[in-house]
Structures are given as C-alpha cells and as structure tokens.
C-alpha positions as CSV (number, residue, x, y, z in Angstrom):
1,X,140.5,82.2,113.4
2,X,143.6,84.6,113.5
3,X,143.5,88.5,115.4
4,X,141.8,90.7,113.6
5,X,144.9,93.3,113.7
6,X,147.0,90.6,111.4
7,X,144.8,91.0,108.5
8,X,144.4,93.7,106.4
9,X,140.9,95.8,104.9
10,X,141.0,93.6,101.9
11,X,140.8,90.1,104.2
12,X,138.1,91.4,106.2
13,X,136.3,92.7,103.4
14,X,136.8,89.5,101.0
15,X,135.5,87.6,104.3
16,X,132.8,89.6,105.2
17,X,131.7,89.2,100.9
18,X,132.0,85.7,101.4
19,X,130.1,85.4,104.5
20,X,127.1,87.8,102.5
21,X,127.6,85.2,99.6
22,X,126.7,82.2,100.9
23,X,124.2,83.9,103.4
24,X,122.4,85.3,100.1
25,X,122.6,81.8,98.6
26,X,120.7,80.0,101.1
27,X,118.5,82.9,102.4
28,X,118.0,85.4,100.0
29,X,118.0,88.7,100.8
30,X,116.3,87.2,104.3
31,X,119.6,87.2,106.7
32,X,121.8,88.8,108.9
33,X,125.4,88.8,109.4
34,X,126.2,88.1,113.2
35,X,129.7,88.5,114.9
36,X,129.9,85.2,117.1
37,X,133.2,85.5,118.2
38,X,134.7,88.5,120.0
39,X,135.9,92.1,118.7
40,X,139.6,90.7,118.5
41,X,138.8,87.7,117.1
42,X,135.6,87.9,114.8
43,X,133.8,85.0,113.4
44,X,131.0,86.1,110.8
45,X,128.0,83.9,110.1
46,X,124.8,84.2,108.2
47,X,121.2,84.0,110.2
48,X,118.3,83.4,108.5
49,X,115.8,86.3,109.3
50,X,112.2,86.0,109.5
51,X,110.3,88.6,106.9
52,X,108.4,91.0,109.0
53,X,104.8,92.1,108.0
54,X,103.6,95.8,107.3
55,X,101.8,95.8,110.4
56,X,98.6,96.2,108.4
57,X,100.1,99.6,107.0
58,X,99.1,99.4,103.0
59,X,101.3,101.4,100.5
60,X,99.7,103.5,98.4
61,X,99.3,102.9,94.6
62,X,99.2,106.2,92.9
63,X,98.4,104.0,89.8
64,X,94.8,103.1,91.5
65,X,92.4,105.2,90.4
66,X,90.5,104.3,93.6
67,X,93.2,106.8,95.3
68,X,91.8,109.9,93.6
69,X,87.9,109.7,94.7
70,X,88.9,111.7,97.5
71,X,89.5,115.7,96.8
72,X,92.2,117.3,98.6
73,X,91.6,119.4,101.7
C-alpha cells in the first residue's frame, strides 16, 4: 500500500469503486466499507453488515383501504 498523498482523486476514487464492487458482489447492498489501515496509509475492505429490523415500526400503505377507516381529527 503506497501514502495516500502519492496518488491522485482518480486512484482513490477507482479504488474506493473497486472496493464497493466486489463488496456489492458478495454482499449486496448489505456492507460497509471499513478503513483498516491508517489515515496516511488507507487500506479499504468490504464488511458484510447485518440487515437491521424496523423495530416493529410498520410503514404505512396508503394503497390499503384499511388506512382510511379512521376519519381525520
């Protein structure tokens, strides 16, 4: 891994892209993109990420007619 002040915007941003990439190929939209090297000296790998739940909150469907029984107040 070379300093990150020798490369320019468009090698961090093709290595970042490549890092997303692969991430997305094995994941899905499921990741996250950790730094596990240091500020000077990056090294950028996928994680996979656990989905999260709602937490029991539902979303709405303003399609269900169920959602209109009640009047507005």
């Amino acid at each position: 891994m070379t300093n990150i002040e020798n490369k320019s915007k468009a090698q961090l941003t093709r290595e970042l892209s490549e890092v997303l990439a692969e991430g997305r190929e094995k994941y899905g939209e499921n990741l996250v993109v950790v730094n596990s090297g240091t500020e000077a000296c990056p090294n950028w790998i996928a994680v996979h990420q656990t989905p999260k739940g709602s937490g029991g909150i539902k979303t709405l469907d303003m399609f269900d007619p169920s959602w209109y029984k009640n009047p507005a107040k």
